[in-house]
C-alpha positions in Angstrom: -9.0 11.8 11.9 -9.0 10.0 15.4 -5.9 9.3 17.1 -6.5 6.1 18.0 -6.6 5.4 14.0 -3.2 7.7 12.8 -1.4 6.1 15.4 -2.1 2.4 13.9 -1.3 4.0 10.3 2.0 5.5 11.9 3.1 1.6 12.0 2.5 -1.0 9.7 0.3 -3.7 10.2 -1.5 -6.3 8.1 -5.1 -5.0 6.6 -7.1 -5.7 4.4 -8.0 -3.5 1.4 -11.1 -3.4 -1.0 -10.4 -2.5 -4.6 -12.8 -2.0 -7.7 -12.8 -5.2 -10.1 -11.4 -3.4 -13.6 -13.5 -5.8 -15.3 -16.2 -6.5 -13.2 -16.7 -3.4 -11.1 -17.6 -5.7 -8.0 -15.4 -4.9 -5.0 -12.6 -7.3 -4.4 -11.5 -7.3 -0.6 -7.8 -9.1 0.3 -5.6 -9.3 3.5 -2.2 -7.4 2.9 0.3 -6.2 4.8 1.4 -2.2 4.4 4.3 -0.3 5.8 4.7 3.1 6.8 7.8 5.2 6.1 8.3 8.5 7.3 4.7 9.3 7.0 4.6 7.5 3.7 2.0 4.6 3.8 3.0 1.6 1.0 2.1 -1.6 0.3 4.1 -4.0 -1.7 4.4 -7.7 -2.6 7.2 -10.6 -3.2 8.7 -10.3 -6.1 6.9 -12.6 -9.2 6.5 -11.8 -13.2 2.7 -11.7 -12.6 0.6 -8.8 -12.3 -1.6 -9.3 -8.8 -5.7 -8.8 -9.6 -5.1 -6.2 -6.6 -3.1 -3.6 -8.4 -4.3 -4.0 -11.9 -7.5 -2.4 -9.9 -5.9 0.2 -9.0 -3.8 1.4 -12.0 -8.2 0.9 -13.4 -9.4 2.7 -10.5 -7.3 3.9 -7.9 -10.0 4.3 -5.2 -9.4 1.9 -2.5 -10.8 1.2 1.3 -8.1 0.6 3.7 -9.6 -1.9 6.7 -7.8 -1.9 9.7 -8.2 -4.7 12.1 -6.2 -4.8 14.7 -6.7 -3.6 17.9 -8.2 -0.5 16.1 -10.7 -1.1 13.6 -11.8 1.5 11.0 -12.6 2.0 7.2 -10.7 4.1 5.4 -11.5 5.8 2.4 -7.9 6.1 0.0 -6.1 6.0 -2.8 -3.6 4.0 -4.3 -1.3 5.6 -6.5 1.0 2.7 -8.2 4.9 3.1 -8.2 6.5 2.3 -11.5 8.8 5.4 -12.0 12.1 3.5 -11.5 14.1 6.1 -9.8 11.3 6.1 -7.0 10.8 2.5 -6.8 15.0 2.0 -6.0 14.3 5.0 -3.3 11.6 2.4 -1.6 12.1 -0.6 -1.9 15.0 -1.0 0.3 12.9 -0.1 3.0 10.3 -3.0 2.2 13.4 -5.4 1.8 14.8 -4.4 5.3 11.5 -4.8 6.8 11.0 -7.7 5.2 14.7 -9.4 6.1 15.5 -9.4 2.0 18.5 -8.9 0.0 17.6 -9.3 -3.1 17.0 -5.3 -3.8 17.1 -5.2 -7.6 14.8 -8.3 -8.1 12.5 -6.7 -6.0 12.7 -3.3 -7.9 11.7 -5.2 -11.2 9.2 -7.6 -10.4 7.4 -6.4 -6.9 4.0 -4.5 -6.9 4.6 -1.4 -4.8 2.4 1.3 -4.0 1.8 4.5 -1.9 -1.6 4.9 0.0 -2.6 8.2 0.1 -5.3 9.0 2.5 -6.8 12.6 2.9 -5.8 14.3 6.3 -3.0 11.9 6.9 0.9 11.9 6.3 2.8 13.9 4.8 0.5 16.1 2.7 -1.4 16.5 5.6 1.9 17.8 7.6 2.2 20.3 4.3 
């Protein structure tokens, strides 16, 4: 991987991402903002009772492209894997809410999407 692109994955940025259409199978591309902790790469959402489109894709089909479009621009093959274990999801989303100036920790825990990016030959399984 080229330096230029792990160091704009090291911080978070807005992106966008392309996910599979669970019903359609047509590629569905949004603009999204994703966070990096300690070599962990996660995107999440504000908290709301519905499901996004975006992450129903991926719990279908976790293959995902990662578009970065800042100053560095790249596509990035990746996967999503989606967060819903509890216990995990407490351990994370008080980072989101700090970055994201929140409080509200618990309502965040229950109704935010949240998952981890996992892109081969980056982060922490690639330190391993």
């Amino acid at each position: 991987m080229h330096d230029r692109i792990r160091q704009a994955l090291d911080q978070g940025q807005v992106i966008d991402i392309t996910t599979t259409g669970r019903t359609s199978g047509l590629p569905r591309r949004i603009e999204i903002v994703f966070h990096n902790f300690g070599g962990r790469i996660y995107i999440s959402g504000m908290p709301r009772h519905e499901k996004r489109a975006w992450l129903a894709n991926l719990e279908a089909d976790p293959a995902m492209t990662v578009h970065l479009k800042g100053a560095v621009q790249a596509d990035i093959e990746a996967a999503g894997r989606v967060i819903g274990d509890e216990v995990e999801r407490r351990q994370v989303m008080p980072l989101v809410a700090r970055a994201w100036r929140r409080t509200d920790i618990d309502v965040m825990v229950a109704q935010s999407p949240l998952i981890e990016v996992v892109i081969p030959g980056y982060g922490v399984a690639a330190a391993a």
